[in-house]
mmCIF file of the C-alpha atoms, coordinates in Angstrom:
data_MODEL
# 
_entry.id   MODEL 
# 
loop_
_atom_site.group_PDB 
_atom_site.id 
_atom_site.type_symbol 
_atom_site.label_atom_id 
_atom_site.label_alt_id 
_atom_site.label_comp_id 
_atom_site.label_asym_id 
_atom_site.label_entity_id 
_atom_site.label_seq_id 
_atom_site.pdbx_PDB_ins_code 
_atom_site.Cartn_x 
_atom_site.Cartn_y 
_atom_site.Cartn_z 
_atom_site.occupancy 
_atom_site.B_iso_or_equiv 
_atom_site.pdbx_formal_charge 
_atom_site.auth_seq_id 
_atom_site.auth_comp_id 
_atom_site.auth_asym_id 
_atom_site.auth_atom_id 
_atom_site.pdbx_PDB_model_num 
ATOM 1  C CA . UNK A 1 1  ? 92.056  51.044 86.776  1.00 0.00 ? 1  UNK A CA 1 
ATOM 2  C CA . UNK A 1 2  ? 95.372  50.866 88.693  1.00 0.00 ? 2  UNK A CA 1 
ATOM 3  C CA . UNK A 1 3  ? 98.930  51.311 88.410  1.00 0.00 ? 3  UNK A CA 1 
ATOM 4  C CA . UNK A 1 4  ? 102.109 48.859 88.498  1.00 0.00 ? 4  UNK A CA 1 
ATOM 5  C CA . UNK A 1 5  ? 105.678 49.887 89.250  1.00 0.00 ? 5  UNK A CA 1 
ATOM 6  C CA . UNK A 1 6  ? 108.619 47.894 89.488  1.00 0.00 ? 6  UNK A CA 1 
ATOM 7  C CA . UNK A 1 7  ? 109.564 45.912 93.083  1.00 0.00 ? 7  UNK A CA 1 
ATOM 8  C CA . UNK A 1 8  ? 112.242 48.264 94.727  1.00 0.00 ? 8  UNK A CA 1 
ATOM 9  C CA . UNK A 1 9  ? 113.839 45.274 96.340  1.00 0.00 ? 9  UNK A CA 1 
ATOM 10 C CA . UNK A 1 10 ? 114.595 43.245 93.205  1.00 0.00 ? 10 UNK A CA 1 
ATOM 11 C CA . UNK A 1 11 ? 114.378 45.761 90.115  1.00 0.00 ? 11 UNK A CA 1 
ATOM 12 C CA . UNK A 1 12 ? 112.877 42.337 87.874  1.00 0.00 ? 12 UNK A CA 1 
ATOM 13 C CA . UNK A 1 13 ? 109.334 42.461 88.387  1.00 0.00 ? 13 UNK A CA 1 
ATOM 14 C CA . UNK A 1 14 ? 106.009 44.687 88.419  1.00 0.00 ? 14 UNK A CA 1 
ATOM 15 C CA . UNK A 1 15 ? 103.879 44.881 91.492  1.00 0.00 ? 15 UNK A CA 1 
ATOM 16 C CA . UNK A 1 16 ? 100.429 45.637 90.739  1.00 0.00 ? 16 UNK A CA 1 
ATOM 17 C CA . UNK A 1 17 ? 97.892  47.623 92.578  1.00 0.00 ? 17 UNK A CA 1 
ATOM 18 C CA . UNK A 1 18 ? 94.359  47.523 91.062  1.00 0.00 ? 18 UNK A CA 1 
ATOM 19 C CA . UNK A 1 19 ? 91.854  50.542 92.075  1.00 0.00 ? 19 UNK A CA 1 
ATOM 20 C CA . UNK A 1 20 ? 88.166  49.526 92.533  1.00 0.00 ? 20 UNK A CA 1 
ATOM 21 C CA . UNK A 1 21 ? 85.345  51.484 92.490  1.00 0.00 ? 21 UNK A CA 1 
ATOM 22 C CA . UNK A 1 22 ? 84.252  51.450 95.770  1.00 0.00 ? 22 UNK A CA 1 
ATOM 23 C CA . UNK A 1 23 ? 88.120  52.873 96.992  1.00 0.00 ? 23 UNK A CA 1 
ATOM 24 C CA . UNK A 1 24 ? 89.937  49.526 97.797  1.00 0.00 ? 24 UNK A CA 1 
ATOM 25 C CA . UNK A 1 25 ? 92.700  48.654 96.537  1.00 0.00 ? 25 UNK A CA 1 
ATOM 26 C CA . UNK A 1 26 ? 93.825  44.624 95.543  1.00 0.00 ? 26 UNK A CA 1 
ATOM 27 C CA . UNK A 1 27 ? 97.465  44.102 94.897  1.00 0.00 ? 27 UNK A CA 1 
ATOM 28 C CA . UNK A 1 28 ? 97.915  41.271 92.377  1.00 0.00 ? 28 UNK A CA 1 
ATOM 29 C CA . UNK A 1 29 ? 101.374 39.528 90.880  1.00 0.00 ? 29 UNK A CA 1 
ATOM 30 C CA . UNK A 1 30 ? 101.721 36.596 89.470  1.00 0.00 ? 30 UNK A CA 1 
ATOM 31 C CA . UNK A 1 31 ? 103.161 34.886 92.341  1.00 0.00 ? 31 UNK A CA 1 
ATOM 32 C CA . UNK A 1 32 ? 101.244 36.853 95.112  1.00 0.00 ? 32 UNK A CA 1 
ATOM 33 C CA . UNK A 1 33 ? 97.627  36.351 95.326  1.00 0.00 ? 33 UNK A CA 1 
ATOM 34 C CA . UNK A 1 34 ? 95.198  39.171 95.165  1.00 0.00 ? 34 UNK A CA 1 
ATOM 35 C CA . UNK A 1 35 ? 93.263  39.900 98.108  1.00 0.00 ? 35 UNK A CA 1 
ATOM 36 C CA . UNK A 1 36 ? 95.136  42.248 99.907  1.00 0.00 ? 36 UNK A CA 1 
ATOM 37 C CA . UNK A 1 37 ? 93.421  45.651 101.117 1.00 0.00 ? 37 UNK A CA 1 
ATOM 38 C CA . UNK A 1 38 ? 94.410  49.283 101.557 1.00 0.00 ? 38 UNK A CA 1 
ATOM 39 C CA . UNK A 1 39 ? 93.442  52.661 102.427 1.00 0.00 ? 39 UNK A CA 1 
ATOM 40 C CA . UNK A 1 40 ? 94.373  54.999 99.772  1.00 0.00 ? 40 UNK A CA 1 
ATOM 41 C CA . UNK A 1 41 ? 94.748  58.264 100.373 1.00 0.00 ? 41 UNK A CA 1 
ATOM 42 C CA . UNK A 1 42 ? 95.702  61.142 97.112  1.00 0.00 ? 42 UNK A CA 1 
ATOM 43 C CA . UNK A 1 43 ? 94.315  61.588 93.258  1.00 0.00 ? 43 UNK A CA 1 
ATOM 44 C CA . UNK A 1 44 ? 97.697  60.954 91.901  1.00 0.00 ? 44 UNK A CA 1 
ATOM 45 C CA . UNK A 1 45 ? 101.131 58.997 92.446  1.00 0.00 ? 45 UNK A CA 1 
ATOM 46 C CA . UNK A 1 46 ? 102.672 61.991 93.251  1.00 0.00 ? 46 UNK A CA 1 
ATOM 47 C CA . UNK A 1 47 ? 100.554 62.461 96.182  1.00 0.00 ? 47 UNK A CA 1 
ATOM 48 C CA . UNK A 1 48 ? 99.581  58.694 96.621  1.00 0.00 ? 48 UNK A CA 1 
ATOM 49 C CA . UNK A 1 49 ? 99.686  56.671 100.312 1.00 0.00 ? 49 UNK A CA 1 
ATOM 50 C CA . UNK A 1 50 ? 98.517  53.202 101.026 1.00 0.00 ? 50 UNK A CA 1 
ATOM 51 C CA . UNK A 1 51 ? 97.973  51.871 104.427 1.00 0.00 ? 51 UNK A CA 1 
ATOM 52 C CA . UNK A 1 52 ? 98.969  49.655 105.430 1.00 0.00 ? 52 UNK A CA 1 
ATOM 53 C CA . UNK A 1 53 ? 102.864 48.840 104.170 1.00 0.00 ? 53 UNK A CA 1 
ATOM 54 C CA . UNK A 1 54 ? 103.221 46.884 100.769 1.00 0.00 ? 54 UNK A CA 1 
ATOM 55 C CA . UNK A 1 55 ? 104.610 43.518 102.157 1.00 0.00 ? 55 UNK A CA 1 
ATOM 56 C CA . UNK A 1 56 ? 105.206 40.961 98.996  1.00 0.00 ? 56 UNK A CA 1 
ATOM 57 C CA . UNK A 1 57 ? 108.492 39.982 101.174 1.00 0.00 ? 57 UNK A CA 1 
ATOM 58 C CA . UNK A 1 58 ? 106.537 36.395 101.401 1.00 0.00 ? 58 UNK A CA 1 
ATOM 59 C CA . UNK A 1 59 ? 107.541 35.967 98.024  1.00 0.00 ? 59 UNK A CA 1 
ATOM 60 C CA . UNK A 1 60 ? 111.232 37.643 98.067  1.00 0.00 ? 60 UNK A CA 1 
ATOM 61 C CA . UNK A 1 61 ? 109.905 40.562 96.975  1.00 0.00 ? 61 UNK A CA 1 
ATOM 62 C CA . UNK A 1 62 ? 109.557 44.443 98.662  1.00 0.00 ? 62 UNK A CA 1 
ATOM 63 C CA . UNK A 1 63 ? 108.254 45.078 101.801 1.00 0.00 ? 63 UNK A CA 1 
ATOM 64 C CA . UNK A 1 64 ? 107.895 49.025 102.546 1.00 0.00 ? 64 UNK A CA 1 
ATOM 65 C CA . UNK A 1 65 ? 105.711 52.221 102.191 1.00 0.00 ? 65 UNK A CA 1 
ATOM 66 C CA . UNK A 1 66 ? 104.187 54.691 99.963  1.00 0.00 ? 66 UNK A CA 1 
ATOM 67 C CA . UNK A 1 67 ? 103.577 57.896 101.435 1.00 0.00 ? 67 UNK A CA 1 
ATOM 68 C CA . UNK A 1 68 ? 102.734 61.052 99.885  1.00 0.00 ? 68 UNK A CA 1 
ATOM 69 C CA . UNK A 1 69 ? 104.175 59.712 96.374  1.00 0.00 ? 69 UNK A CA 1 
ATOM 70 C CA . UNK A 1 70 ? 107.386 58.381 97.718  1.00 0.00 ? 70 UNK A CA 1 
ATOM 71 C CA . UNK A 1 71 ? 108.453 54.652 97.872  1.00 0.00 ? 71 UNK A CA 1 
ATOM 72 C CA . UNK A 1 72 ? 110.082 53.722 101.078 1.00 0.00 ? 72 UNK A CA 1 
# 
């Protein structure tokens, strides 16, 4: 289970965020390895935050937030 949605800094690829049972979260791309761990926090996007910050900047992608839903 997880969600992807597209890299606010660029607008041509999908980040993905992978949900695991046990409430961690792995982002995976196919230039960003997975490994990568957040808190999540909300049962939906619309109330969704992740700590800490998204940071795929490595690879010239977004770095930023998402709190309560929002992408910042």
């Amino acid at each position: 289970m997880g969600f992807t949605f597209e890299c606010p800094h660029c607008r041509q690829v999908r980040l993905g965020v992978a949900i695991h049972q046990d409430g961690r979260i792995d982002v995976d791309h196919a230039d960003i390895q997975a490994g990568y761990v957040w808190k999540m926090k909300g049962d939906s996007f619309e109330n969704l935050s992740l700590t800490p910050s998204v940071d795929a900047s490595k690879y010239g992608h977004w770095h930023g937030f998402i709190t309560d839903g929002e992408i910042r």
